[in-house]
C-alpha positions, 0 to 999 in steps of 0.5 A: 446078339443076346438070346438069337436063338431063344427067348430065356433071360436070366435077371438078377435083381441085386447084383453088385455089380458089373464084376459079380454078374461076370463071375456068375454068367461064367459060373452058369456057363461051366454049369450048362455048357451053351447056355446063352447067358444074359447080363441085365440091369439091376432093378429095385423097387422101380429104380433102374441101374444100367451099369456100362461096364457090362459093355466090355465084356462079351457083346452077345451076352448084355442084355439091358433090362430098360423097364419091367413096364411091358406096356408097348405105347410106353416102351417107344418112349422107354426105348427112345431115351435108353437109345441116348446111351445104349445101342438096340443090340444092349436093349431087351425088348418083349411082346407081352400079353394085353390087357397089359398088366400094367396099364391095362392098354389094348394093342395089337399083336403086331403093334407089340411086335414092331415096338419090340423089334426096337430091341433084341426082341423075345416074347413074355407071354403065355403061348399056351393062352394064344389064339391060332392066329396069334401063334401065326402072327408070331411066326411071322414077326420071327421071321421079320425079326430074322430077316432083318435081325442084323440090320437092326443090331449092327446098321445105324439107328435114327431117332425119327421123332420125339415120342414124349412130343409127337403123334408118332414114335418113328425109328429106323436102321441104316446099313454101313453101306446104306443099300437097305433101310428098316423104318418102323412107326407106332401111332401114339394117337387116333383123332378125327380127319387127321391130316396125312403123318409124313415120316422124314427118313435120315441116313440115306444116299439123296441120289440113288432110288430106293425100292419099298419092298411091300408096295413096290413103290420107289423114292429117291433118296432126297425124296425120302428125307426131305419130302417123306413117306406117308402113312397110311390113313388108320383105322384103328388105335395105336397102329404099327408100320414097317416100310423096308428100303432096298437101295436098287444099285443095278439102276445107279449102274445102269444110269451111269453106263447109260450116260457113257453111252449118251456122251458118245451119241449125237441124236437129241432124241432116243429111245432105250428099251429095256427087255427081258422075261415076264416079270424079270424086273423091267418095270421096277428097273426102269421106274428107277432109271427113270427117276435118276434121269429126272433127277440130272434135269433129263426129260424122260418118258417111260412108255410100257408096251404092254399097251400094245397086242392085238388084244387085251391080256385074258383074250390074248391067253385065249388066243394063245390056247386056241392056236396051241389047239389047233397047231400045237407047240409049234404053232404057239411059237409062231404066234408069241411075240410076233405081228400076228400077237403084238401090233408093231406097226403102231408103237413103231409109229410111235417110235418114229414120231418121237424121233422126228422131233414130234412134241404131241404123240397119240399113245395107246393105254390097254387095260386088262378087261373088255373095253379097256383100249382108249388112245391119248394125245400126250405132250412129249416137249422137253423129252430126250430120253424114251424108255421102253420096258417091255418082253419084246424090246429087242424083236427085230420087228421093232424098229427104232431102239437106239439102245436094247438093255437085255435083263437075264432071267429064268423061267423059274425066277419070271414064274415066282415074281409074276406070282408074287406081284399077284396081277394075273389068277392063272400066273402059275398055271402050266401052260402060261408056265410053258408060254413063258418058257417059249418066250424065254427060248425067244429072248435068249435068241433076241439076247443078240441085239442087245446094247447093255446086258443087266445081270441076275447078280446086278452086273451091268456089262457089254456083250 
């Protein structure tokens, strides 16, 4: 990719041409080994020249100059027309100064950064004139840049919107095998209670369940293409968004395996637990498994069982402490994951109403402050398939699971996920550290009862 490793481009203003800018770039080359050259268009008195034939000799060395105007509300709309003709991976795109010197518009740092993304992406700027959380936002963006710098220049890229006509200037890139999916969006106006921007996706598989990475939430592909996703209400003037797409493929799989299994079982009703270490993955896994039932007409009702210990989370970690003070270790290992923390009586009553066919279920919702337990009749009619993501999913004190999926995890992974997800201020402190090393010791035991194992690399397979 042109200038992957820095951001120096050479400009030549009146080359002759395609063969001259050859001769010079190999003429540099001999003068400075490794130098990354750059081939760009020619520009003169405002006329732009993009001369194709730079697109046969060395990819990594083209490099498009689409416009002198750094202005980035404009450069959607330069970048949209040069995509017609040249690809992303051709096209030079800078984050400039504001004031920019052209229009004088104001954007912001990241709003300049997503729009040139669009392009090989460099800085034309000062740093010696930036704030302190300037240069931070600038690490930032190459690390997004790097992150996805071979998606935007390789995958397939969609024109979302048309920039000269619409509110939004909208694009994103695909993946050959569309598992992973970059959108980026630029408001090209701010009005009054302006109705919710809707950015239909293209280039996506309509039945699998892709994962948004920054809020975690998931969409069907169809979902994302017909219905669209939403774009934040906006707060200010010309903002910028980038949603990442992550196809999760361990669902599809798991779905189909599930689906082979239900083939050979003649009860109308049951009940699949997922299992596994605290914050292994179990809710994201289960949403999308889920989401593939709904999508074949299946009635599905995800019930999370974390609604049902004795206690609410911050009182159970009290408890759990005052027994690992008074009894030690071994005490605490007598008290995870069984009756005395968790009420099985109950959700196993749950369990068995669902099986005999009961249509009204009273649930139980726990929040996470003092209060927050309340019980709800809900409406199971039309539902088939009962999935429970919960740690405890394959205790032997819980009766009624048709069939246990273990997720593998290790402690290390379940610590960096429950504090990335940010739900709990003592997540990484070492004594939940040391629960959920416990715990794990528990679930390798429990690992026995499982139906369906899901791999750390995706693999779903039969113990």
């Amino acid at each position: 990719m042109a200038m992957k490793q820095n951001n120096f481009y050479l400009r030549w203003q009146k080359a002759a041409g395609a063969a001259k800018s050859e001769s010079r770039s190999q003429g540099l080359r001999t003068l400075v080994p490794g130098l990354a050259v750059v081939a760009v268009s020619m520009l003169g008195w405002g006329v732009l020249t993009l001369h194709t034939s730079m697109l046969k000799s060395q990819r990594e060395d083209i490099l498009n100059w689409c416009s002198d105007n750094t202005d980035a509300i404009n450069r959607t709309r330069i970048q949209y027309g040069t995509s017609f003709f040249y690809p992303v991976s051709a096209m030079g795109a800078h984050v400039s100064a504001v004031p920019n010197h052209q229009t004088g518009r104001v954007t912001s740092f990241h709003t300049r950064g997503v729009t040139a993304m669009a392009g090989t992406f460099g800085y034309e700027l000062n740093p010696a004139l930036l704030s302190d959380e300037e240069k931070q936002q600038i690490r930032e963006q190459i690390k997004t840049y790097k992150k996805y710098e071979t998606l935007i220049n390789e995958g397939t890229y969609w024109r979302l919107s048309d920039p000269f006509t619409d509110e939004i200037a909208a694009w994103m890139s695909v993946s050959e095998q569309q598992d992973h999916a970059l959108v980026s969006v630029v408001r090209l106006m701010a009005e009054a209670n302006q109705a919710t921007v809707y950015v239909r996706l293209r280039g996506l598989k309509p039945d699998a369940v892709y994962l948004e990475e920054q809020s975690g939430r998931q969409y069907s592909g169809a979902a994302l293409m017909h219905a669209g996703i939403p774009l934040p209400p906006f707060t200010r003037e010309y903002e910028a968004y980038q949603f990442a797409f992550t196809e999760l493929k361990e669902a599809g799989t798991l779905y189909e395996k599930v689906q082979k299994w239900r083939d050979g079982n003649v009860k109308n009703r049951v009940v699949i637990s997922l299992y596994g270490g605290s914050g292994s993955g179990k809710t994201t896994l289960a949403t999308a498994l889920q989401q593939y039932f709904l999508n074949d007409g299946t009635g599905c009702y995800l019930l999370s069982g974390d609604d049902y210990p004795h206690r609410i989370p911050k009182r159970n970690d009290e408890e759990r402490m005052r027994v690992y003070k008074e009894t030690g270790e071994d005490g605490l290992r007598g008290y995870l994951g069984t009756k005395k923390e968790i009420d099985f009586d109950r959700i196993n009553e749950v369990l068995a109403a669902f099986h005999e066919g009961k249509d009204t279920i009273t649930l139980r919702h726990m929040g996470r402050e003092d209060g927050e337990i309340s019980s709800e009749e809900t409406d199971f009619s039309g539902i088939s398939v009962l999935l429970l993501e919960w740690t405890h999913g394959g205790s032997d004190d819980l009766h009624g699971v048709d069939l246990p999926v273990f997720l593998e995890s290790s402690p290390e992974e379940t610590k960096e996920r429950r504090i990335r997800r940010n739900r709990d201020e003592n997540a990484a402190s070492p004594f939940i550290c040391r629960v959920v090393e416990l715990e794990q010791e528990k679930l390798e035991v429990q690992r026995k009862n499982a139906g369906l194992i899901v791999g750390k690399d995706g693999r779903v397979y039969e113990p």
